[in-house]
TILODREN-548606 format. One line per 4 residues: number of its first residue (from 1); their letters; for each residue x, y, z of N, C-alpha, C. Coordinates in steps of 0.05 Angstrom, whole numbers, plus 5000, padded with zeros to 4 digits. Last residue first. Layout:
BEGIN
NUM> A> X,Y,Z,X,Y,Z,X,Y,Z  ... .
***
This chain:
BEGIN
266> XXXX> 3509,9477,6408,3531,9475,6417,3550,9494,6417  3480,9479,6355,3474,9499,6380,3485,9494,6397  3494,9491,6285,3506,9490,6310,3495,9500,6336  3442,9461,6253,3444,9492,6264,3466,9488,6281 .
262> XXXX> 3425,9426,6191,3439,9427,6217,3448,9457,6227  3405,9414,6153,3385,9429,6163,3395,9436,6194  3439,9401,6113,3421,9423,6102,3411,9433,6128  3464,9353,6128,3480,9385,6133,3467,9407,6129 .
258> XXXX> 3455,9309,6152,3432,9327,6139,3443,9348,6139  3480,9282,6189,3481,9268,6164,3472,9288,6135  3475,9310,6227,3491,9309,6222,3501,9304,6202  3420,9299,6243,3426,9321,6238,3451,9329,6217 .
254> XXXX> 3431,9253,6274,3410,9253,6245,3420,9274,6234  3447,9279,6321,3469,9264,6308,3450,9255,6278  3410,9309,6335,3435,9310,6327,3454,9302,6312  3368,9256,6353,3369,9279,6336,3386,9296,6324 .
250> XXXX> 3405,9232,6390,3397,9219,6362,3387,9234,6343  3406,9275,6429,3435,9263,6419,3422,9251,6397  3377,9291,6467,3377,9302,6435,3392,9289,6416  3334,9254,6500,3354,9266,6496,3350,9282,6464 .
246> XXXX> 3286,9237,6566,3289,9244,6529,3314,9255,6530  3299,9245,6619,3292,9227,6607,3302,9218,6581  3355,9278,6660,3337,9283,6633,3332,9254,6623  3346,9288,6729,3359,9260,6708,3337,9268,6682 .
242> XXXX> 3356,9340,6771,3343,9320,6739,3363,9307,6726  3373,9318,6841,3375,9323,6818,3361,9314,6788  3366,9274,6884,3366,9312,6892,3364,9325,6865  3353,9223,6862,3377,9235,6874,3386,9265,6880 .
238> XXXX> 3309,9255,6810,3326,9236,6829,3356,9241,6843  3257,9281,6777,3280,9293,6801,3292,9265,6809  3261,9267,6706,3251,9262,6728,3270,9278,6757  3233,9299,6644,3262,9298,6669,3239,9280,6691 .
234> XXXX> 3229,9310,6575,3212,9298,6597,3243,9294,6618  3237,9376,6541,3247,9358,6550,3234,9336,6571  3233,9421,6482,3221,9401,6508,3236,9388,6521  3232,9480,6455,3243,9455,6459,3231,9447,6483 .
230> XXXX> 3209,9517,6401,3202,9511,6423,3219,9489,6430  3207,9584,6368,3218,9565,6385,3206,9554,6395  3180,9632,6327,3175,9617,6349,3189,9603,6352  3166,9694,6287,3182,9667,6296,3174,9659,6322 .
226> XXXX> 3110,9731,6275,3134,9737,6288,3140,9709,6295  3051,9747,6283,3056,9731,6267,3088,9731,6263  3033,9774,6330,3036,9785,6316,3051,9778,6285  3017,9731,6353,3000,9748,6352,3010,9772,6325 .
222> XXXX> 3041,9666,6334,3038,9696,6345,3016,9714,6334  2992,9605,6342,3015,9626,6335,3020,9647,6339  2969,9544,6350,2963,9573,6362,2989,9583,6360  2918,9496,6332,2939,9524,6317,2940,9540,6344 .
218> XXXX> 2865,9482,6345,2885,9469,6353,2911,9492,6353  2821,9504,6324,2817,9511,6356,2843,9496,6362  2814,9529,6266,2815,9501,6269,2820,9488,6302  2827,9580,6280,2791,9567,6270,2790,9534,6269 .
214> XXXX> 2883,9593,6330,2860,9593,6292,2844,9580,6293  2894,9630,6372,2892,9600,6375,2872,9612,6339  2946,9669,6389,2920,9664,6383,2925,9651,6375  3000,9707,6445,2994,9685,6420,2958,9689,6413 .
210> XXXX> 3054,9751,6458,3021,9740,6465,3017,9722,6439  3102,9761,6466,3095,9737,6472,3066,9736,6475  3129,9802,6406,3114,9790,6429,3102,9765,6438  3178,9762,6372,3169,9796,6379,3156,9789,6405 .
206> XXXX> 3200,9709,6382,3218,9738,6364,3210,9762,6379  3178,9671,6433,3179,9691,6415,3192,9717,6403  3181,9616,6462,3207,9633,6454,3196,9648,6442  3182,9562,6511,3164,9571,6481,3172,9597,6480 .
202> XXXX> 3199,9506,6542,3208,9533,6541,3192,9542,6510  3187,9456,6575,3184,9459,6549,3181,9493,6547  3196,9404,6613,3197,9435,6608,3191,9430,6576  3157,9352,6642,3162,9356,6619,3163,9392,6619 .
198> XXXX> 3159,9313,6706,3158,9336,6686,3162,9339,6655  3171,9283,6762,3169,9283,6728,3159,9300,6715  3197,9269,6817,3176,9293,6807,3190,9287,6779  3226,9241,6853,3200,9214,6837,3186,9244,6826 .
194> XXXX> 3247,9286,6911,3262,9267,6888,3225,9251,6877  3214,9356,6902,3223,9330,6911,3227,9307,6892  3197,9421,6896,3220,9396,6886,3229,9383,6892  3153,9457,6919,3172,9446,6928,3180,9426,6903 .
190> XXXX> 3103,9495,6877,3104,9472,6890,3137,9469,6900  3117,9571,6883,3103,9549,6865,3111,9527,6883  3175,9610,6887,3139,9610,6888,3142,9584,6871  3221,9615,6886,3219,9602,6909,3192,9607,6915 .
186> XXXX> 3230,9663,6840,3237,9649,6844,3230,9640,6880  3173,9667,6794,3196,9680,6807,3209,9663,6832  3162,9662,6722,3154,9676,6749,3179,9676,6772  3149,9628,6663,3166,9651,6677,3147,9649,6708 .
182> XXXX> 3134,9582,6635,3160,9594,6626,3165,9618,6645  3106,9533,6680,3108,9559,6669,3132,9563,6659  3084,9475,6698,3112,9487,6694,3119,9515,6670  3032,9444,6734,3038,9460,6705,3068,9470,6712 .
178> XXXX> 3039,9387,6769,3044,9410,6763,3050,9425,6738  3002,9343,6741,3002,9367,6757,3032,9367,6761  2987,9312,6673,2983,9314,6697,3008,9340,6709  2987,9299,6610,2996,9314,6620,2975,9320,6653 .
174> XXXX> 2991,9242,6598,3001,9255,6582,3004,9295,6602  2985,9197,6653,2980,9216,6633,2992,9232,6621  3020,9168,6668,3000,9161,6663,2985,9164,6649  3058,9224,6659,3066,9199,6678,3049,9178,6664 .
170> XXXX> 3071,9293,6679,3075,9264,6661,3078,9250,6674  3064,9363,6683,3074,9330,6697,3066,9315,6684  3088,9410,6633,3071,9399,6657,3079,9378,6671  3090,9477,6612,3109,9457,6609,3082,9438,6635 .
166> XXXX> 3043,9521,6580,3065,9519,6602,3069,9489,6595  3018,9583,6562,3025,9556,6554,3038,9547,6570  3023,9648,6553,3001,9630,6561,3000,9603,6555  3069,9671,6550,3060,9663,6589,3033,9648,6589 .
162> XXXX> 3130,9646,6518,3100,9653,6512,3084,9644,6546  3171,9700,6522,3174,9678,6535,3136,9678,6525  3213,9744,6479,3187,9736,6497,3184,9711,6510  3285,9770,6470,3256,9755,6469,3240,9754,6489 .
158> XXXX> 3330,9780,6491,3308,9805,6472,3283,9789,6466  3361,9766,6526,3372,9772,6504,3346,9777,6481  3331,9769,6577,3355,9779,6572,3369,9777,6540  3285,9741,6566,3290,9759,6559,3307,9786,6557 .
154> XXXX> 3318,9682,6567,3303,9688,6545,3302,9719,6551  3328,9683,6620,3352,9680,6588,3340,9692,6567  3294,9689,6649,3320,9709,6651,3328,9705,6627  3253,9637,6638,3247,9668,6629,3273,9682,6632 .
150> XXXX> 3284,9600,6665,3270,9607,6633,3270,9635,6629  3295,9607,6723,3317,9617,6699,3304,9614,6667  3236,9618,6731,3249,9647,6726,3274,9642,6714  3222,9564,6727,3199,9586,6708,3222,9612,6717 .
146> XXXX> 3244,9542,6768,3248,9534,6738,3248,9556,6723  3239,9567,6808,3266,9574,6801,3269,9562,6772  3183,9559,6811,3184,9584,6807,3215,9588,6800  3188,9502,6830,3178,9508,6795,3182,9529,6802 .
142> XXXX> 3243,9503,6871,3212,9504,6875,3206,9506,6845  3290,9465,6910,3279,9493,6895,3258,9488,6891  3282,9412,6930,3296,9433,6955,3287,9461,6935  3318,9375,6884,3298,9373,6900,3313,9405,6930 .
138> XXXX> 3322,9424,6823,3332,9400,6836,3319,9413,6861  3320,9450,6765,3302,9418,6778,3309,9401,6795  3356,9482,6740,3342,9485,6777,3322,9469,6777  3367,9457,6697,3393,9457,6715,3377,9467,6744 .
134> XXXX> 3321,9463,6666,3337,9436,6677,3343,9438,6700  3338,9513,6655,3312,9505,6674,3308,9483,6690  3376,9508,6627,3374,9526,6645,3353,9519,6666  3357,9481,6584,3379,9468,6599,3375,9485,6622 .
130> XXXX> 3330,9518,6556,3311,9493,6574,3333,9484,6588  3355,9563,6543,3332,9568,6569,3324,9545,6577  3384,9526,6498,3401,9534,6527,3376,9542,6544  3340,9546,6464,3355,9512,6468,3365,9514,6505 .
126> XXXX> 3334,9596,6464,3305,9579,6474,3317,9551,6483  3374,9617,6442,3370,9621,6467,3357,9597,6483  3382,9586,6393,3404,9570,6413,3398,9594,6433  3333,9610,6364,3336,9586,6368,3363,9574,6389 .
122> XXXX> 3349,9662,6364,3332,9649,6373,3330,9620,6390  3409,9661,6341,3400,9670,6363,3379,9667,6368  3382,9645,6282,3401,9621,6305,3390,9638,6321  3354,9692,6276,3333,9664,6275,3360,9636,6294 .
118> XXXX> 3395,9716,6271,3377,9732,6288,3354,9697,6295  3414,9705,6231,3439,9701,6257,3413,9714,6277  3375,9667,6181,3391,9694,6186,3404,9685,6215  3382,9602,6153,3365,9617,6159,3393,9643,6167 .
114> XXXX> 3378,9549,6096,3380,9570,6108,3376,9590,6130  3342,9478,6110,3359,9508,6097,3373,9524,6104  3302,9492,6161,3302,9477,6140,3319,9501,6118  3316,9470,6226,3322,9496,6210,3317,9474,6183 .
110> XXXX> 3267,9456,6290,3295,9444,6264,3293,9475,6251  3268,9444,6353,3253,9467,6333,3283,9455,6300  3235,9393,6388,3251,9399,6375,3243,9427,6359  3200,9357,6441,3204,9372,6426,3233,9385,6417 .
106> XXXX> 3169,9310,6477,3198,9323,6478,3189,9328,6445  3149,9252,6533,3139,9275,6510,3172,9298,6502  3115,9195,6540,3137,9204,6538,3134,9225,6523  3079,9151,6585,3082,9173,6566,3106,9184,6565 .
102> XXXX> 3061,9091,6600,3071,9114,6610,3077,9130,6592  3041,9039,6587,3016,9051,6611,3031,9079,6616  3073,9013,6546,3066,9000,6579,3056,9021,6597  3072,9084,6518,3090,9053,6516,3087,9044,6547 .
98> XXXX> 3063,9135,6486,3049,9121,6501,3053,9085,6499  3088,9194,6462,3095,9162,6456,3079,9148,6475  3094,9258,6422,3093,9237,6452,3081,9212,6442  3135,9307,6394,3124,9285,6397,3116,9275,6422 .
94> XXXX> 3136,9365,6359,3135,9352,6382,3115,9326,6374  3175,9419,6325,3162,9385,6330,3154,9373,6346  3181,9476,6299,3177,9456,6318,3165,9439,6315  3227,9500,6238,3194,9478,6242,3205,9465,6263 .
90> XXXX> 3239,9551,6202,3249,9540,6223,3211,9526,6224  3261,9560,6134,3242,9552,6147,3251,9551,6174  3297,9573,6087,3288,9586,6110,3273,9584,6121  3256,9534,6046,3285,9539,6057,3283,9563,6064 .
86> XXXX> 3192,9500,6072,3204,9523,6061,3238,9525,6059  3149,9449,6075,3166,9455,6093,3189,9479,6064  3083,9448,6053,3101,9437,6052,3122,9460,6060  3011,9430,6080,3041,9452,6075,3065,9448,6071 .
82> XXXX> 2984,9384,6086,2995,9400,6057,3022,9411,6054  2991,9375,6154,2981,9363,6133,2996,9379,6100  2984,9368,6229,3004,9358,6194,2982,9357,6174  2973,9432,6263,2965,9404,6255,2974,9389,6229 .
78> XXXX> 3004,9446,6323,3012,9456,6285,2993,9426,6274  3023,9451,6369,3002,9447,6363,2995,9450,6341  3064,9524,6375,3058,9488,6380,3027,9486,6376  3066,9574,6345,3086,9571,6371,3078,9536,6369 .
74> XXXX> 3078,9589,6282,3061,9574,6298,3078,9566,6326  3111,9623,6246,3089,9640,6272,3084,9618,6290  3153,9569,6234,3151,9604,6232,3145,9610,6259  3114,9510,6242,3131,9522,6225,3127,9554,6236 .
70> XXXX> 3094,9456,6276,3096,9477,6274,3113,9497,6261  3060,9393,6286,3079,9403,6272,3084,9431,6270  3059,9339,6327,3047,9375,6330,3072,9387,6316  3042,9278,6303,3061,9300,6311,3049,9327,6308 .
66> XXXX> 3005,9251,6291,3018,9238,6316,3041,9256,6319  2933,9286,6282,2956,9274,6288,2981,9255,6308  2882,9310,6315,2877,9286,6287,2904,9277,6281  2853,9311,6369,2879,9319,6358,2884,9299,6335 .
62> XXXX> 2821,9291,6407,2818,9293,6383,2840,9302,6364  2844,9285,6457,2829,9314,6460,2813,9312,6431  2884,9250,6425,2887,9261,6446,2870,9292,6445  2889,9230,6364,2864,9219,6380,2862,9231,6411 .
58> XXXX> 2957,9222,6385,2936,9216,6358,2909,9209,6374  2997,9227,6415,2981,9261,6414,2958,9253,6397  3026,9183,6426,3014,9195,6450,2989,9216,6440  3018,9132,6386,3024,9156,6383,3009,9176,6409 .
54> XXXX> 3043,9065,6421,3023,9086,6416,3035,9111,6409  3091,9006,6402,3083,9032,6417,3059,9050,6406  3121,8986,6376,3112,8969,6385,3095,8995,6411  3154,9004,6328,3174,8997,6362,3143,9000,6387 .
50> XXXX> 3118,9015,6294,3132,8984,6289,3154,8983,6323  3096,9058,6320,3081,9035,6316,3098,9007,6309  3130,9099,6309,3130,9080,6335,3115,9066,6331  3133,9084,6243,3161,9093,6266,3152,9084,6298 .
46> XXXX> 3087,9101,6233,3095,9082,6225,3126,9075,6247  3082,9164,6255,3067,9141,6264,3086,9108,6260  3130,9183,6219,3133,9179,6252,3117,9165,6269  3110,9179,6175,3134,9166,6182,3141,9169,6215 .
42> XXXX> 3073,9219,6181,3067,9186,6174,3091,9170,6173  3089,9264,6187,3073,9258,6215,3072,9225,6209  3114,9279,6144,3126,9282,6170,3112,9258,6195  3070,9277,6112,3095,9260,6105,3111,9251,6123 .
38> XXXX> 3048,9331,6134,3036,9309,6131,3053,9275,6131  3072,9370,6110,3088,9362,6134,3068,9333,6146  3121,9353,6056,3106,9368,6067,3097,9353,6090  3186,9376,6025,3164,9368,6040,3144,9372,6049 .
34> XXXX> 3204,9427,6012,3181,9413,5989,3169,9388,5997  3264,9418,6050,3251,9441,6028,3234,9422,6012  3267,9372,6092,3276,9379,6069,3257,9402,6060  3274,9317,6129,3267,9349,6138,3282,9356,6109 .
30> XXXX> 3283,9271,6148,3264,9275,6123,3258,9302,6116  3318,9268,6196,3330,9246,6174,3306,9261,6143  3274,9272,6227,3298,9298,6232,3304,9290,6193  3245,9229,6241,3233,9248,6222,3255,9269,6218 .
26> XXXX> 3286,9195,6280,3271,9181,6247,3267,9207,6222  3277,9238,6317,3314,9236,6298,3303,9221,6276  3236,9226,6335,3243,9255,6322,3272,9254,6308  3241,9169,6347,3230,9180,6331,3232,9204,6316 .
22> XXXX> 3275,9177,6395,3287,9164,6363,3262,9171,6341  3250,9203,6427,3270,9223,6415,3284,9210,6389  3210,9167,6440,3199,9199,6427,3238,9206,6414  3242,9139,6465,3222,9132,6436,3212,9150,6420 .
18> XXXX> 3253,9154,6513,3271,9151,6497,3264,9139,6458  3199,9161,6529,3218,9189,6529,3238,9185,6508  3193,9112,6543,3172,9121,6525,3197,9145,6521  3237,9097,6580,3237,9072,6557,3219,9097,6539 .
14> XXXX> 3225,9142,6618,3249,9142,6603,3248,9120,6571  3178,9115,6641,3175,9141,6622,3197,9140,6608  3200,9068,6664,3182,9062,6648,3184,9087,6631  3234,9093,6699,3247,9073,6676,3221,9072,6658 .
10> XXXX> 3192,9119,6735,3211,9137,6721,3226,9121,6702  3173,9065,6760,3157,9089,6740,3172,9101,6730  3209,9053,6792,3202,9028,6764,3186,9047,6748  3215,9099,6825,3243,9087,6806,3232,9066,6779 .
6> XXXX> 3156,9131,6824,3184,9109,6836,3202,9099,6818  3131,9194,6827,3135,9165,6819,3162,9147,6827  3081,9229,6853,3116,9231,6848,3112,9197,6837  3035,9269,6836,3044,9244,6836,3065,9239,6826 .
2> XX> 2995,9326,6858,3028,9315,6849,3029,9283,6859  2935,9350,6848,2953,9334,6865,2976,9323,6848 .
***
């Protein structure tokens, strides 16, 4: 069952949404060759904890972190610890925030260093497929116009879309109904009415989009061990239209400071 929410609910997720994204701009600011990613995850606890807030993912299902750290193959769900971050690296992030009873969730893929025009083109498809998806969150279309402009972009320009993971609803919980697939078709799946919250989150593979989950039952990367993308976003429908919760703009703009690890995806 879909639980639309009301205007004092959708400010509440936005306050958490908007916590998640200063946070990921806190950790953006540490992203360096010989970090490691453990370092990552403890400046981001400490980070919402002093803005007076819960780590959404710490202790979730058991999930021993407060960020799902993912480098390369790992599509999401990357657990922090040793590995330290590479030049030519690309590393997804995701955070969620649990602030006055509501959740906030949103992902980033960074570049550490260097990388090739094949690894941008990745990465500024997967960026743009979430705006895209955005852009048909409005009330009157259906999740199937989400899930197909995802998927068009993406494999219109040579990538996979991963079909076993999906984007979901937020609210209370970290992840409530409706799942939000990266693909299918258009004017299948639930209706789009105004108080619908969501979290897209478009997942991108170089080669194929089948994945496996590692011995530690959290990890799950390509199959064929081939790059990944992922970006998030938490939206609410209002006024016929998504109002994006989370932003990127503080991330970016961290970015900015960090010439090493900044990708033009604009």
């Amino acid at each position: 069952m879909i639980h639309y929410k009301s205007k004092e609910e959708i400010e509440l997720i936005r306050n958490s949404s908007l916590l998640v994204s200063k946070t990921l701009a806190e950790v953006a600011g540490h992203i360096k060759p010989g970090i490691k990613t453990i370092e990552l995850d403890k400046i981001a606890e400490t980070f919402i904890r002093d803005n007076n807030a819960t780590p959404g993912f710490k202790g979730y299902q058991g999930f021993p972190g407060t960020l799902c750290i993912s480098p390369n193959e790992v599509v999401v769900h990357g657990i922090p610890g040793n590995r330290e971050l590479a030049d030519g690296d690309i590393v997804s992030i995701d955070c969620g925030v649990l602030k006055d009873g509501y959740y906030g969730d949103s992902a980033y893929t960074f570049v550490v260093g260097d990388i090739d025009q094949r690894k941008k083109k990745l990465l500024k498809t997967t960026y743009w497929s979430l705006f895209e998806g955005i852009n048909n969150a409005v009330a009157g279309n259906t999740i199937g116009d989400i899930s197909y402009a995802i998927q068009k972009i993406n494999e219109e320009a040579g990538f996979a879309v991963v079909k076993d993971l999906v984007g979901h609803g937020i609210g209370k919980n970290l992840h409530e109904s409706p799942e939000v697939p990266n693909f299918g078709k258009r004017g299948k799946g639930p209706e789009i009415h105004n108080g619908l919250v969501i979290a897209i989150e478009p997942m991108v593979n170089l080669g194929t989009g089948k994945i496996v989950h590692e011995k530690d039952k959290w990890t799950i990367r390509t199959a064929d061990r081939k790059l990944s993308a992922h970006y998030e976003h938490t939206i609410a429908v209002s006024n016929g239209k998504a109002d994006v919760l989370s932003t990127f703009d503080y991330i970016e703009k961290s970015l900015e400071k960090n010439i090493n690890n900044l990708i033009i995806i604009k």
